[in-house]
N, C-alpha and C positions, 0 to 999 in steps of 0.2 A: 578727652578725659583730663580730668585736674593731674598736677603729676605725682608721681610718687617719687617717693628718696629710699636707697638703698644703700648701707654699708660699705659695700662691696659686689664686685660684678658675681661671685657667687650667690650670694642674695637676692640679687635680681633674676639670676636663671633659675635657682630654686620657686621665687614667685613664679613664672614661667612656665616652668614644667608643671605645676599645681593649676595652672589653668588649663594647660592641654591633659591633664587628667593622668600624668607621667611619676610614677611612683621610684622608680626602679631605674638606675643608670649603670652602665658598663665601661670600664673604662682603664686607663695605667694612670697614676698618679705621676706627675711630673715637676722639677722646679718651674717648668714652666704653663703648669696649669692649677699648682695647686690653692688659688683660692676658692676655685669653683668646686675643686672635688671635697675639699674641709668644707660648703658648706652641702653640696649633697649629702654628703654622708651624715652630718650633722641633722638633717635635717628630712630628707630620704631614705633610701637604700643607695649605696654605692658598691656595684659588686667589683671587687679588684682581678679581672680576667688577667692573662700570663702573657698575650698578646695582643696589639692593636687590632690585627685583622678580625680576632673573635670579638673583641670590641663590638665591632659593626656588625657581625653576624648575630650575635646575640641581641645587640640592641634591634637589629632586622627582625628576627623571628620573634621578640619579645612583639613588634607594632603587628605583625601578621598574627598571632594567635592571638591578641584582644580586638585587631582590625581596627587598629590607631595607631600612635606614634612611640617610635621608641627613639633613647638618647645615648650616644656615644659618645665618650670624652675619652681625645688620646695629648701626644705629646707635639710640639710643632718638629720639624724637620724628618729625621727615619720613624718617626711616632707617625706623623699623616703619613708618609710613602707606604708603613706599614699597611695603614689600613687603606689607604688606596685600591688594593684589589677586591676586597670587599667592599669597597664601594661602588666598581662596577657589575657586581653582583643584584649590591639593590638596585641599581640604575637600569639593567637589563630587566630584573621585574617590576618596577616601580612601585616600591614598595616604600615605605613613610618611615626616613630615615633621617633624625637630626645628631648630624656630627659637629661635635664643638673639638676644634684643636686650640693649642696656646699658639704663641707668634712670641717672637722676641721684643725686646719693648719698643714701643714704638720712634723712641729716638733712633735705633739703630737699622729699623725694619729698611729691607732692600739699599743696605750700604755696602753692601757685599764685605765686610770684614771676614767673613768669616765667623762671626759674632757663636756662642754655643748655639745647637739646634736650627743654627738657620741654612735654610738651603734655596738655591735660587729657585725665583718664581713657583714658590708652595702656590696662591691662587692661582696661576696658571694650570698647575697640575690639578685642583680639586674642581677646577670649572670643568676639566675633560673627562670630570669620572662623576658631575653631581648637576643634577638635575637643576642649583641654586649653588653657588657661593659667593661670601663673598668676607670683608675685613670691617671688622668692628672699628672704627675712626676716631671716636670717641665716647666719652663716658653718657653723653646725651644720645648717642645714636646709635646703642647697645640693645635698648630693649625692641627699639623696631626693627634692626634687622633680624633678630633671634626670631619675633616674630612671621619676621618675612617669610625666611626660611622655615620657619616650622607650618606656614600656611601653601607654599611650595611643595615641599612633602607631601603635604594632606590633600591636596588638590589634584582629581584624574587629570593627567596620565601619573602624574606620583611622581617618587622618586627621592633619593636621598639628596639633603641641604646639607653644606659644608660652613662652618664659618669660624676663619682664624680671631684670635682672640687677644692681642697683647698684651702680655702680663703685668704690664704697670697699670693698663686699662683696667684687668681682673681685680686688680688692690684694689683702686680708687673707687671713690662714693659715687653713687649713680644719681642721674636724676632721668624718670622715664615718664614719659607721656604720652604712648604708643599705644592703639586699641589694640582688643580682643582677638584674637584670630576668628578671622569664620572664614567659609568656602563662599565662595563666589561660583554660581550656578552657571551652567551651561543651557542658554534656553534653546527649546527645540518645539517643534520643526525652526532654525535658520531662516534666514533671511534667504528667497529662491527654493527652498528647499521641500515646499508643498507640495508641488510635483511629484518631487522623487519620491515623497510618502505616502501620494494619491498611487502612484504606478504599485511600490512594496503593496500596499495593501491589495490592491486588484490581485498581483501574481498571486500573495499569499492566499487570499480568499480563492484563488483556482485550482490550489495542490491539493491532490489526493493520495500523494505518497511524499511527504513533507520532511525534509532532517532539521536541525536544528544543530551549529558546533557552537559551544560555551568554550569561549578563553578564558584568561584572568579579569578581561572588562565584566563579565558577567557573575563573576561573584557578589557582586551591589546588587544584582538584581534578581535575586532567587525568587523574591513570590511571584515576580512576572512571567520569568522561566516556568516555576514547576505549573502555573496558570493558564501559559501558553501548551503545555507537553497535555495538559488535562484536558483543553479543548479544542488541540489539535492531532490528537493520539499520534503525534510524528516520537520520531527515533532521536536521541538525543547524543551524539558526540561529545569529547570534549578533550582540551588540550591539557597539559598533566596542570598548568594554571587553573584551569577552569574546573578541576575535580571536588564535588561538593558545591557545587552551587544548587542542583538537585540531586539530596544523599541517594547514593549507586548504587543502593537496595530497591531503586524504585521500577518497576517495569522494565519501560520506554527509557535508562539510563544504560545507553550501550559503553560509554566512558572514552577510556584512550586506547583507543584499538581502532583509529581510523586507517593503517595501514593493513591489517590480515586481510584474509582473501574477503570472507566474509562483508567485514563492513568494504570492502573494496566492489564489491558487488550490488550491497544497497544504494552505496554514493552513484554505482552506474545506472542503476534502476529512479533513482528521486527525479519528480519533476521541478521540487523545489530546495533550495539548501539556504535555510537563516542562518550566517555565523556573528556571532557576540562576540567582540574586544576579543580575538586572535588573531594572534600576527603569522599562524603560519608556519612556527619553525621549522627547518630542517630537518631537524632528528624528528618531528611528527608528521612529516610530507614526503620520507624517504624522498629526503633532498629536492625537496620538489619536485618531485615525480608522479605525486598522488594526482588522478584527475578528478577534478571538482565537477558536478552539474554547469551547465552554462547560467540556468539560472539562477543564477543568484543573488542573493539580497544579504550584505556588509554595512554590521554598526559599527562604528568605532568612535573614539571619542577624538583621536589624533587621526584628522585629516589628511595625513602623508601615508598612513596607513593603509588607506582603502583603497586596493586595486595594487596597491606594491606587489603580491605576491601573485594572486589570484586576481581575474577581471571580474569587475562586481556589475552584473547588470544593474543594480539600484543601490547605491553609496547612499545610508543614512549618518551621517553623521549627529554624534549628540551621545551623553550621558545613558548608558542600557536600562536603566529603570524608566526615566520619560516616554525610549522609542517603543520598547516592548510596551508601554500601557496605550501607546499612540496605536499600535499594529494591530491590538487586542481582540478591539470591537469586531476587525475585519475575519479573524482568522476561523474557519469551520473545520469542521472532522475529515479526518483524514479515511479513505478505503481502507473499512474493518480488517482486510486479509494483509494489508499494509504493517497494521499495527501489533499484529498476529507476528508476522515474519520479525520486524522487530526485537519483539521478545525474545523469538525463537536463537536470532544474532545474538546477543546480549548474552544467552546461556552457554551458544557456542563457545564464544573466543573465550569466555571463565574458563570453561572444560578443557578448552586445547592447552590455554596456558597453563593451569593446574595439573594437566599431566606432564608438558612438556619439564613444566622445573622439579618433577622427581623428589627428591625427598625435601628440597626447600619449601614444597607445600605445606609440610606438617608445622614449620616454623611460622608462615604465614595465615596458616587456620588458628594457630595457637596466640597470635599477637590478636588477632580480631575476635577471638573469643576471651580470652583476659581482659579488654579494653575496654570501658565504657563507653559508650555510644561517642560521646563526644571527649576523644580523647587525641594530644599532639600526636603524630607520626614524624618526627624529623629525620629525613633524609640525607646520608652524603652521596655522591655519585660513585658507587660501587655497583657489582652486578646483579646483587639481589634485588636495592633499588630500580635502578632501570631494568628489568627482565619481569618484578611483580609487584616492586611495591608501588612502583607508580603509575602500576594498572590494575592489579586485581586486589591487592590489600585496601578495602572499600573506605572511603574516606563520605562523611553526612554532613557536614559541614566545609565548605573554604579553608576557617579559621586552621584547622585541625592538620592541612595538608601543609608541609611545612619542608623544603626542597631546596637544595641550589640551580634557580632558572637558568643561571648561564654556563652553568654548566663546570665552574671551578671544582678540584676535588679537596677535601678538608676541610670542608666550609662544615657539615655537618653536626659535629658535636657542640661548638659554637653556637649554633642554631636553636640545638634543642637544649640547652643550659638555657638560651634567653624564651624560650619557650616555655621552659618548665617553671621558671619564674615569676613570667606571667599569668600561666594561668596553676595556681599550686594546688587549690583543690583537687588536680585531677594527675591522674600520672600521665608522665610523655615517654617515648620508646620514640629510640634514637638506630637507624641503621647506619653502621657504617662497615667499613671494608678496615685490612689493617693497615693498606696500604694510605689510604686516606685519613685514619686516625694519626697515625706516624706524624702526619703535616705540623699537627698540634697538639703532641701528645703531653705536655705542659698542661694544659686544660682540665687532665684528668685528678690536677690539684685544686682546682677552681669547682670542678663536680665533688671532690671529698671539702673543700672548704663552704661551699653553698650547702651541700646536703639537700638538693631537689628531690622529689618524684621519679625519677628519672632512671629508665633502663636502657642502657646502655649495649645493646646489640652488635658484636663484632663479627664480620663474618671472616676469618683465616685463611689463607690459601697461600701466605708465603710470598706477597706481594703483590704488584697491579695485574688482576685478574683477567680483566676487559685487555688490555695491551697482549700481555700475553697468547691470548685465544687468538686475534687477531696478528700477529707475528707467526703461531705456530700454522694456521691456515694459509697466509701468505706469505711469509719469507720461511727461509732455510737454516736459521738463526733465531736467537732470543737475545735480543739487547735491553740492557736496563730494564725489565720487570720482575727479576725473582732477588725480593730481598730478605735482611735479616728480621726476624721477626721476633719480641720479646715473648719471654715466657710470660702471658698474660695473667695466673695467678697470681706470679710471685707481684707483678707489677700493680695486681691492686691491690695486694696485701701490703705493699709500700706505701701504698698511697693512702691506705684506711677503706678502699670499697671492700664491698661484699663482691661475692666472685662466686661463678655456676658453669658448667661446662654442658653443651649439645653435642654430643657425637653419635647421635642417633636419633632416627626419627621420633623413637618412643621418649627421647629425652625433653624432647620442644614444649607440650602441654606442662609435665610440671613443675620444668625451668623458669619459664615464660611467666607461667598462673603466681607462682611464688615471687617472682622478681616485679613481677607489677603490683602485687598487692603488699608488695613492701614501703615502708614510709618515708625512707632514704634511696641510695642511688645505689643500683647495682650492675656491673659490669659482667655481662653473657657473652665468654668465647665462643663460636660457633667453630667446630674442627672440619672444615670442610673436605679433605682426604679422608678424614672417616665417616661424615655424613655419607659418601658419597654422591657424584657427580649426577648436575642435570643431564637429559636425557637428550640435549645439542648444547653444545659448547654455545655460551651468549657471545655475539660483536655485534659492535655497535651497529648502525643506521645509518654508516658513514661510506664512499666512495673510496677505493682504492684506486689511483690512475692507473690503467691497463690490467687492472682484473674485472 
């Protein structure tokens, strides 16, 4: 490409982000990034969030609910450590994540003075949390890394790009002559790997009682899935990544429930198991404990993947959209009384769970009947989340389920700020616990300053709810989980939200109905001592040594 000339390295990132189709950045302003943020703002949106870490979380859930990239701009030295943790956030789901930090200038970079903001080996640090990093070197070779990294991102397996940015770099004129971003294909069947896709296909065209588990790899490849579940009436799994790749209104959509007895008994029963881009976690394999069919057939795109957890009798690797149309031709109907049973699972584990959580169901009928079909759910890791929302509150799209995979807590509200940003036509509802709002509760000026869509769902209990249960069932003591908790009206009457209280079942529908069909943000206390308690204390999916 002829080159182009740019002012300044803000300039040039602003071109940039307009080609990867990036309207929207999250970020702190700093002396030592502020060319870049005067010209996003200038010339974008720059949303000024209260924290680095929500930086990345926001800009994370802003690239997951349009299913592209979103951009994070922090500060160099405690500015990147900051967000460091949310960057191994996106890294565990790989998710399309372009982080730009400042750097001190580059005369001084790694002189160890002491210089402001500098701290030893920042690249060292963002290489072990980011899928791409790396340092802008000069003003010629600014736009290709930016690139690089934003084509890193965008490319399965994914993952957040890092790249520091020297502030005398950011003044100076650019001159760039760096192409376009595009993905670069995975082709498939591999080289040897015809074989392996003559055998998949033989087994699969054998099964008459067929499963199917969807990870996060398989959110690409929905028409294939819902293609394959129609001409193979098999039972369809899925890991809390993989929810909404076929919306869990559909039959054969048994969802995240591969540990109850139920589906624990179809998985003994299959004589086939297809699983898509899952790796398997812990907390979805009760530790790995879950037994899987022997036979079975593993896509993935990352070849260290297949057989790590699980032995795959037939390792396809490649992109889910290519192998599923490669599988297609082969695959036939599955034994009608197969598909029957099925269903019949599917209905079960709804009903256990919806009675087991007691009065939190009417909170959970009331968000999915306020919602439009295609509406955010962002999740923080509280108990409501893991016990329903991240199995029975139905999720019909990928885009729309919006969670922290690795599992940090506080990442939540963050999420769904950059959530509700990106997609505004629609409103997003955000759960959180109080104890994980606390992390960031700064943010809740970044919600009254944005003024999103956005409902804001707190469920109360006075502290880390999950901890607790688990302390009270196994030790003799409670350390560290009953904390102080603000008085939540008063604090969003501080802040400028709107504010609603549930302390009763009969509360939830027209708390709910009104706060989502609101145009602004409003913050729903849940009183969980007065809702009253589920009908078994939630703990985790976690081992306790010697219980």
């Amino acid at each position: 490409m002829p080159p182009m000339h740019y002012a300044t390295g803000g300039d040039l990132l602003v071109a940039v982000l307009r080609e990867l189709g990036v309207d929207t950045v999250f970020g702190i302003v700093s002396v030592h990034n502020l060319p870049l943020v005067e010209a996003v703002d200038r010339e974008l949106r720059f949303v000024p969030v209260r924290h680095e870490a929500t930086a990345v979380n926001a800009a994370d859930a802003y690239g997951r609910a349009r299913g592209s990239l979103g951009c994070a701009l922090t500060s160099t030295g405690t500015g990147a450590g900051n967000a460091a943790g949310s960057l191994v956030e996106a890294l565990s789901a790989g998710t399309s994540v372009l982080h730009i930090t400042g750097q001190v200038e580059s005369e001084f970079l790694g002189s160890g003075r002491g210089f402001i903001h500098e701290t030893k080996d920042q690249l060292g640090m963002l290489r072990a949390v980011s899928a791409y990093a790396e340092t802008v070197p000069s003003t010629e070779a600014a736009g290709h890394i930016l690139r690089e990294a934003a084509r890193t991102a965008l490319t399965d397996p994914g993952g957040p790009a890092s790249v520091e940015w020297p502030v005398d770099l950011q003044y100076a004129a650019q001159t760039d002559s760096s192409s376009p971003v595009t993905e670069t294909p995975l082709p498939f069947p591999a080289d040897g790997e015809d074989g392996e896709l003559a055998a998949a296909r033989a087994l699969l065209a054998s099964a008459e009682r067929p499963l199917i588990w969807a990870g996060g790899g398989a959110t690409r490849a929905r028409a294939e899935l819902a293609e394959l579940l129609h001409v193979t009436g098999a039972g369809l799994l899925s890991s809390n990544s993989g929810r909404g790749s076929v919306p869990e209104d559909h039959p054969q959509v048994i969802g995240n429930f591969a540990t109850t007895p139920a589906a624990r008994a179809l998985l003994a029963d299959a004589d086939v198991l297809l699983t898509v881009g899952t790796h398997f976690r812990s907390n979805e394999t009760a530790d790995y404990g879950l037994e899987l069919p022997a036979a079975h057939i593993q896509i993935d795109i990352d070849a260290d993947a297949i057989g790590r957890v699980y032995p795959a009798r037939h390792a396809l690797r490649g992109h889910a959209p290519e192998v599923l149309a490669a599988l297609l031709p082969h695959a036939r109907p599955a034994d009608p009384d197969w598909t029957r049973r099925v269903a019949a699972v599917r209905a079960d584990v709804r009903a256990t769970l919806h009675d087991n959580i007691g009065p939190q169901a009417a909170i959970c009928d009331a968000i999915r009947a306020a919602l439009p079909r295609e509406a955010v759910v962002a999740r923080d890791v509280t108990i409501p989340s893991s016990s329903w929302g991240n199995r029975l509150l139905e999720m019909y799209d990928p885009r729309d389920n919006v969670f922290p995979r690795g599992g940090g807590i506080g990442q939540g509200l963050g999420m769904g700020i950059g959530a509700a940003l990106a997609r505004p036509d629609a409103p997003t509802v955000v759960l959180a616990g109080d104890g994980g709002l606390a992390v960031h509760l700064g943010e809740l000026l970044t919600l009254a300053q944005e003024r999103p869509r956005l409902t804001l769902v707190v469920f109360n209990d006075g502290g880390y709810g999950v901890l607790r249960n688990m302390q009270d069932r196994y030790s003799e003591r409670r350390s560290g989980v009953d904390l102080a908790t603000p008085d939540f009206e008063l604090l969003a009457r501080a802040c400028g939200l709107a504010y609603a209280l549930i302390a009763a079942e009969e509360h939830a529908e027209p708390v709910i109905s009104h706060a989502v069909a609101s145009d602004g943000p409003t913050l729903v206390e849940v009183d969980l001592a007065r809702l009253g308690p589920m009908k078994n204390p939630f703990t985790p999916p976690v081992k306790i040594p010697g219980q």
